[in-house]
N, C-alpha and C positions, 0 to 999 in steps of 0.2 A: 521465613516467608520471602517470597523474591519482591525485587523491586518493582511493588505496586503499593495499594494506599493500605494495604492490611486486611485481615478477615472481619475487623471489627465495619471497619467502611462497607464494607461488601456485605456484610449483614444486615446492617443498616440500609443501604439501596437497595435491597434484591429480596427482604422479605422471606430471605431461607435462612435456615441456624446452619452455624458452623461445621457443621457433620455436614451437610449435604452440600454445602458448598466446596468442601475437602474431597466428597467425591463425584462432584462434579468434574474439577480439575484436576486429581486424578487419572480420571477415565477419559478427558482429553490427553493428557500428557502421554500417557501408557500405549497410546495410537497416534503420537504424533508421524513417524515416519510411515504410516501405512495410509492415514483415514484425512491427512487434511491437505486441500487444494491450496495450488499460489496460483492465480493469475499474473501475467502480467503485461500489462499494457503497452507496446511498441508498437505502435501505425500510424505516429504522428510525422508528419513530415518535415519538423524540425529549420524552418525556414531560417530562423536566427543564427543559426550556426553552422550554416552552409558555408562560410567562412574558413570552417577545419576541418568537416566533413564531404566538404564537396556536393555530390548531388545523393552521398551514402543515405541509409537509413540511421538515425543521429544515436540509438541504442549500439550501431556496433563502431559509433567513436572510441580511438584506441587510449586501452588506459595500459600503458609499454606494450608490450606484444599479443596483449589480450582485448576483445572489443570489453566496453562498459556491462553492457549484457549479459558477458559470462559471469563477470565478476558477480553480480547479483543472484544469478543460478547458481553459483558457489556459496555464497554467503546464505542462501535457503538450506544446502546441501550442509550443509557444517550443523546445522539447529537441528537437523532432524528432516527434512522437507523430501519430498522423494517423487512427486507429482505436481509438474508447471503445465500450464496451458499459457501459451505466446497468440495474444491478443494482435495481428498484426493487419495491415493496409499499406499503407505506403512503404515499396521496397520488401512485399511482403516474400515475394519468391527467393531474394537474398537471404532473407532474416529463416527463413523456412529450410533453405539448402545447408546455410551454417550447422542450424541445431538440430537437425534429423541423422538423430542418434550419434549425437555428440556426448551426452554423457551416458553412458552405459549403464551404471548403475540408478538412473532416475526414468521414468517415463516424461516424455514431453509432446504435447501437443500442441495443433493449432487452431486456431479461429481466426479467418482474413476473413475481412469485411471487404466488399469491392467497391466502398466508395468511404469518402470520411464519415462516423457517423457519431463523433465524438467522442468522450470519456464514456460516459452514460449510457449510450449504442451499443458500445465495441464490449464491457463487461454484461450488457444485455443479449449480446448474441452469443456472447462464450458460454454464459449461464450454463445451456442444455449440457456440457462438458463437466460439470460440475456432478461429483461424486461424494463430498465432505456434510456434515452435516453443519458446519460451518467452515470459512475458509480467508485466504488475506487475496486482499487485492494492490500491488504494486503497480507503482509510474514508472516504467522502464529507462527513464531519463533525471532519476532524482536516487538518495543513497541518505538510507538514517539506519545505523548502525544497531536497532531495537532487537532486544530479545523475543520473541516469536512469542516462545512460552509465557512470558509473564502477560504481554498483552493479550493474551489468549485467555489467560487465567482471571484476568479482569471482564474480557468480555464474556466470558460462559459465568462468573457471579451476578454480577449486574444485570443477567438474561436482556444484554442488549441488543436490538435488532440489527445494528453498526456500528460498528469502535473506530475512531481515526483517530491514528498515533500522530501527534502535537509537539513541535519543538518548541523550546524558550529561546525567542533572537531578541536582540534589541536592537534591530530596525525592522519593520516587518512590511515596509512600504511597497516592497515587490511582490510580496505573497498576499496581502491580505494578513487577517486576525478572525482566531476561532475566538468566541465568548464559550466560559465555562460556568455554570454555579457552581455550589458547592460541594454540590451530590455527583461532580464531574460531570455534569450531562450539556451537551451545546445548548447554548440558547441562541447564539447568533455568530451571524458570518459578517464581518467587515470589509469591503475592497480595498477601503484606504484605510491606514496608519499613519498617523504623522511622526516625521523622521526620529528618531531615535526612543521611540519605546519601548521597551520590554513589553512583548509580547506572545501570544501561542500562535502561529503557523502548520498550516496542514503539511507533514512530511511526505504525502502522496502514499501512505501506507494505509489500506483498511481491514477492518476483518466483519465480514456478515454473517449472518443467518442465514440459512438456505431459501428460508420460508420468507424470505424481506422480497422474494422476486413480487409478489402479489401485489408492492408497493409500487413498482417500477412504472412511468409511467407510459401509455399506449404506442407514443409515437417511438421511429424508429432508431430520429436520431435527437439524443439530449445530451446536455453538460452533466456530470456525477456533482460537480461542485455549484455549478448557479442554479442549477435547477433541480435534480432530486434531492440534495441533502438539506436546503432549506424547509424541502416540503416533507422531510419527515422529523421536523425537531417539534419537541417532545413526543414521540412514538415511538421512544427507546435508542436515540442517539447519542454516545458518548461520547469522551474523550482520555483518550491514552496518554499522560504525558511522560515523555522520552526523557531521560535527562541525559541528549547525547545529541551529536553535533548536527548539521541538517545541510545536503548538499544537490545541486541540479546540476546539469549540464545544459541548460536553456541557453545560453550565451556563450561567447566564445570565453570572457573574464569566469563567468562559472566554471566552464569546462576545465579551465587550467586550474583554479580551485578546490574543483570532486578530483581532478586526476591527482593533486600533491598529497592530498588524504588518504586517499583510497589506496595509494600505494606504503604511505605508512603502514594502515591498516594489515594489510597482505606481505609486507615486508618478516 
């Protein structure tokens, strides 16, 4: 079994026996390269790190001769991933001229919003691009090195409405802190952390349901983190925990940071 909590756990949360939880994730796995959507979020305008980016769009800060961007389009591409939709706004005609038909063998699309309309907005308007019966959603400015498949594999047993993959830091003061019980499911979102805890942290990586759009709320523009994902705990929100490193580019000290890793990584 891959690194997730076991079939016995998944039995246990999900109400299904072992057979049909096997071919649940199966029949995802077997269609990964065809049938499942990445969004990914780039239209934020990156004010913090105008410092190295200048007045760029902060996803195509360079990591060696490559923007951040690709890198992540590459790292979907290696799992299996074969259809991105680029969530973009700020610097969208850049980010748009880059990746139009850059990679050959993937389909990629766009969704520009013409004003900011937050996290929660920007995956609210890409929605209708949405083809998968479920799919991941990515922060175009953060990098956790997670297996696609296993968290996929935990969220179609669980039949949970949204899975956010969770690293383990022991300072969690800049990110906030996810609460878990024991059944893995959020109970609560923290702002603050006091300094040096061991904690879980959202890695900016999710995977939904098709059918969770019903949940979304009317207006046009909202936060995914302050405002929808509290208002859906217990209605089937989980958490993934990653046991793998967790990086942004939010600051210019991050950015030198994800760029030392992420070239290990690709090395």
């Amino acid at each position: 079994m891959r690194a997730t909590t076991g079939l016995k756990l998944y039995e246990e949360r999900s109400n299904l026996t072992q057979d049909q939880i096997v071919l649940l994730i199966a029949r995802w796995s077997l269609n990964m390269a065809i049938n499942t959507d990445f969004i990914i979020l780039c239209g934020g305008q990156g004010t913090r790190l105008r410092s190295v980016v200048g007045d760029s769009q902060k996803v195509m800060a360079a990591v060696g001769d490559e923007p951040f961007l690709d890198l992540l389009i590459k790292y979907i591409r290696a799992q299996g991933g074969r259809r991105v939709i680029l969530a973009t706004g700020y610097k969208a005609d850049d980010v748009e001229a880059h990746y139009d038909g850059r990679f050959k063998d993937m389909t990629i699309e766009f969704s520009r919003e013409e004003e900011p309309l937050g996290t929660g907005g920007a995956i609210k308007r890409a929605w209708s691009k949405i083809q998968s019966e479920n799919f991941f959603v990515l922060n175009g400015d953060s990098f956790c090195p997670i297996e696609f498949e296993a968290m996929m594999d935990l969220h179609i047993a669980y039949q949970s409405a949204a899975t956010v993959a969770l690293a383990k830091v022991e300072d969690g003061q800049d990110y906030g802190s996810v609460m878990l019980d024991d059944a893995g499911c959020v109970t609560a979102f923290q702002e603050k952390v006091p300094t040096g805890n061991l904690t879980y942290v959202n890695t900016g990586i999710y995977c939904f349901r098709d059918d969770l759009k019903k949940e979304l709320p009317s207006t046009r523009k909202f936060s995914l983190e302050r405002d929808f994902f509290p208002s859906i705990i217990g209605k089937g929100l989980c958490g993934y925990v990653a046991d793998k490193s967790f990086h942004d580019i939010g600051t210019p000290e991050r950015y030198k940071e994800a760029v030392q890793q992420m070239r290990k990584l690709w090395e």
